[in-house]
BAZA-32657 format. One record per residue (C-alpha): residue number from 0; x, y, z. Coordinates in nm, 3 decimals, m for minus. Example, Ala and Ser with C-alpha at 12.3 -4.5 7.8 and 13.67 -1.06 7.14 Angstrom:
<rs>
0/1.230/m0.450/0.780
1/1.367/m0.106/0.714
</rs>
This chain:
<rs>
0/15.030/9.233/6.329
1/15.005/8.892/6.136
2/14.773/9.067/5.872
3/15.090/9.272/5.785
4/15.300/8.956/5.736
5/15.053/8.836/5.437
6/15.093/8.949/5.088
7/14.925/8.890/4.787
8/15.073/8.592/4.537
9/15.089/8.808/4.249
10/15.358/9.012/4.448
11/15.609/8.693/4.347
12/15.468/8.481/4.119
13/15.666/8.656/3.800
14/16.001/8.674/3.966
15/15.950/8.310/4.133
16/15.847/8.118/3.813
17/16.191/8.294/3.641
18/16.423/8.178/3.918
19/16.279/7.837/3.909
20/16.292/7.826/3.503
21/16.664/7.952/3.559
22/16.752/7.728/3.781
23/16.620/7.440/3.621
24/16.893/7.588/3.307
25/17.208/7.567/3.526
26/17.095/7.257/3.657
27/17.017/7.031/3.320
28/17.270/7.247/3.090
29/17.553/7.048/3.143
30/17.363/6.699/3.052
31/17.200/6.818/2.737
32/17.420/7.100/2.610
33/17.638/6.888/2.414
34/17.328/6.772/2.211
35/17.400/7.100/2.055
36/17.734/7.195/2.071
37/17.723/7.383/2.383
38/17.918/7.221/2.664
39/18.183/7.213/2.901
40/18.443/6.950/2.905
41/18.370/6.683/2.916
42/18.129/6.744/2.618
43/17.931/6.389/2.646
44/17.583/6.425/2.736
45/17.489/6.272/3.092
46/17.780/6.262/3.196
47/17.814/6.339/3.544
48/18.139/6.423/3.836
49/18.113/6.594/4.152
50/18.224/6.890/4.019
51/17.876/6.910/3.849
52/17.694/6.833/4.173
53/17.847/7.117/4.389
54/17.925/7.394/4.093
55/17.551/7.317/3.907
56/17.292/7.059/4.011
57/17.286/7.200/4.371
58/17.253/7.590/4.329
59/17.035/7.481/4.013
60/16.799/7.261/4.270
61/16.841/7.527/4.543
62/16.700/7.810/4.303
63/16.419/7.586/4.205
64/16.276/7.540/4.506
65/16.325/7.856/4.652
66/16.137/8.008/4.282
67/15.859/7.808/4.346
68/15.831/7.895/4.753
69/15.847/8.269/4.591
70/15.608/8.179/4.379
71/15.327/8.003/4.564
72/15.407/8.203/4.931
73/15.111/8.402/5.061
74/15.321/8.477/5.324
75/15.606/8.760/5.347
76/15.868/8.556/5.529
77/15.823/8.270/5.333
78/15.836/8.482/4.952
79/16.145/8.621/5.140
80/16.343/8.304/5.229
81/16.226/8.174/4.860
82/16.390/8.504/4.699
83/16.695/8.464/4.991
84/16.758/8.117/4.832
85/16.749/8.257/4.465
86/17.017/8.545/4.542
87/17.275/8.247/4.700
88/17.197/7.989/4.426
89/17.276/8.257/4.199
90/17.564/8.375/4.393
91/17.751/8.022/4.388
92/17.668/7.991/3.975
93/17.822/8.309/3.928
94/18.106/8.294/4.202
95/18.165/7.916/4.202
96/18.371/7.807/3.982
97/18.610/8.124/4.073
98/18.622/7.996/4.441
99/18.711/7.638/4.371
100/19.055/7.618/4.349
101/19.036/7.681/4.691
102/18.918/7.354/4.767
103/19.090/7.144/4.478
104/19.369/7.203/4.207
105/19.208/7.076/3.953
106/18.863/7.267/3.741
107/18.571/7.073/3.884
108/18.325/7.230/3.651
109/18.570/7.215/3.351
110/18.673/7.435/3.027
111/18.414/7.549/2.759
112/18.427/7.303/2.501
113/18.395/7.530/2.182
114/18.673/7.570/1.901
115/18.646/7.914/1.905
116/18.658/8.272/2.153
117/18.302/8.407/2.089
118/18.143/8.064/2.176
119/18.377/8.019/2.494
120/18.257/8.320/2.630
121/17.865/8.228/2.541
122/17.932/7.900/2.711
123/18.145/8.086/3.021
124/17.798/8.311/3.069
125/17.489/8.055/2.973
126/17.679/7.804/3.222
127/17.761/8.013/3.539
128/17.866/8.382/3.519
129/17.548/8.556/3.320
130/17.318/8.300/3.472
131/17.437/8.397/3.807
132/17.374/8.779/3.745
133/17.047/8.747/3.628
134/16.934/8.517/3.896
135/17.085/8.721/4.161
136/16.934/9.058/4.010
137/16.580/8.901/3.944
138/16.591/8.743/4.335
139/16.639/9.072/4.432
140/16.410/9.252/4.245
141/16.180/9.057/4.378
142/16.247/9.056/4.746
143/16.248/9.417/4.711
144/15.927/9.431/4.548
145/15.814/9.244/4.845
146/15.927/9.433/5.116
147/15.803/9.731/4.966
148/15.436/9.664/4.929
149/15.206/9.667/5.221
150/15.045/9.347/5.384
151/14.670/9.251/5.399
152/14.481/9.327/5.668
153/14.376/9.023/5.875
154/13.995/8.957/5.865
155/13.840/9.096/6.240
156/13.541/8.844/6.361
157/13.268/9.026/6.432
158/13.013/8.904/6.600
159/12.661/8.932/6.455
160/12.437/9.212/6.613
161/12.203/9.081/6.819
162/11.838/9.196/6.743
163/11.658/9.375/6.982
164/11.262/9.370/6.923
165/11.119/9.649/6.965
166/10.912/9.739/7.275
167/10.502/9.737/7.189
168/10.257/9.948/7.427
169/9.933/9.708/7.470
170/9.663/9.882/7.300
171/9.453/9.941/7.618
172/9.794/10.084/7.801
173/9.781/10.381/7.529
174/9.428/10.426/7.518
175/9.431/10.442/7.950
176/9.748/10.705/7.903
177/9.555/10.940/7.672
178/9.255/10.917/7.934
179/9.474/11.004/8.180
180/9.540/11.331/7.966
181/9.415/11.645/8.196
182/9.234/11.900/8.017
183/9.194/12.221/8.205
184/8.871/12.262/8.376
185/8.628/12.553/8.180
186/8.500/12.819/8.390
187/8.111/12.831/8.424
188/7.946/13.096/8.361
189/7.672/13.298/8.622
190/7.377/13.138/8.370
191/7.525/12.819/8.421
192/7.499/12.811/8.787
193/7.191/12.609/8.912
194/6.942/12.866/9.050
195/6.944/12.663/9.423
196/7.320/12.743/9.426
197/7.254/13.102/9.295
198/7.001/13.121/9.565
199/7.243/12.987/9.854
200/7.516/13.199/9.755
201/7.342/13.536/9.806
202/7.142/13.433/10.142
203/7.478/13.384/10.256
204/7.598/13.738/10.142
</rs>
């Protein structure tokens, strides 16, 4: 039973490292995107509100460590609570900042910063929406992957064979059991018979 639970860390390592990398992008993008020109308001480098916290560092520290758990795990319950925490943190980049009015009027994460459409919508998906589709697809993939293969076999203790020496006939016992061999008596013949017994035998007939 536990052999089935353990799986090899090749099975994750791929997909881990990815989330973690991707995670580690929502979480810093916001600080050092406006080095160059790719920001949400407000477009200062560093500069930090709790809109940032909840909306990026968070689900960006959340898919870190659950990467590297996916990525290090020899075991199949922890790859799949490491590839569990990837599909959320990728979840709340992608569904975030769509669900926060419901918790405040204003835009906790902000507005893309860019002059113009094409590099609003570049900023829109590098900063939550196509970061939290590809995190959520490559989670998946990976928990899948996962589930599907088969576990190792736990290692059965086996006890070393204990050596039996062989049994050794005394050299006198063998030599005794082949004197012991009968060997059928030979008839004599009449010229063999000592003449006294000859002699007996026909007095007596």
């Amino acid at each position: 039973m536990f052999g089935t639970l353990r799986i090899r860390r090749t099975h994750g390592i791929s997909g881990g490292v990815l989330i973690a990398l991707l995670g580690i992008w929502g979480g810093l993008i916001p600080f050092i995107g406006p080095y160059f020109h790719y920001a949400y308001t407000p477009d200062k480098a560093w500069t930090y509100n709790t809109g940032r916290l909840w909306l990026e560092i968070l689900p960006g520290a959340a898919a870190l460590v659950g990467g590297f758990m996916l990525a290090v795990a020899r075991g199949r319950h922890t790859a799949l609570f490491g590839a569990f925490l990837g599909i959320i943190s990728g979840a709340w980049f992608a569904l975030g900042n769509v669900v926060a009015p419901l918790w405040t009027t204003a835009t906790p994460a902000g507005v893309p910063a860019s002059a113009t459409t094409l590099m609003r919508v570049v900023e829109q998906i590098g900063f939550f929406t196509g970061l939290g589709v590809v995190m959520v697809l490559v989670a998946a993939a990976a928990a899948g992957r996962i589930t599907a293969v088969p576990g190792l076999a736990a290692p059965v203790a086996t006890a070393p064979a204990e050596t039996v020496p062989a049994e050794t006939v005394p050299a006198e016992t063998a030599s005794s059991r082949r004197r012991r061999i009968l060997v059928p008596a030979r008839r004599r013949s009449a010229d063999e018979v000592p003449v006294a017994d000859r002699e007996d035998t026909q007095v007596s007939g």
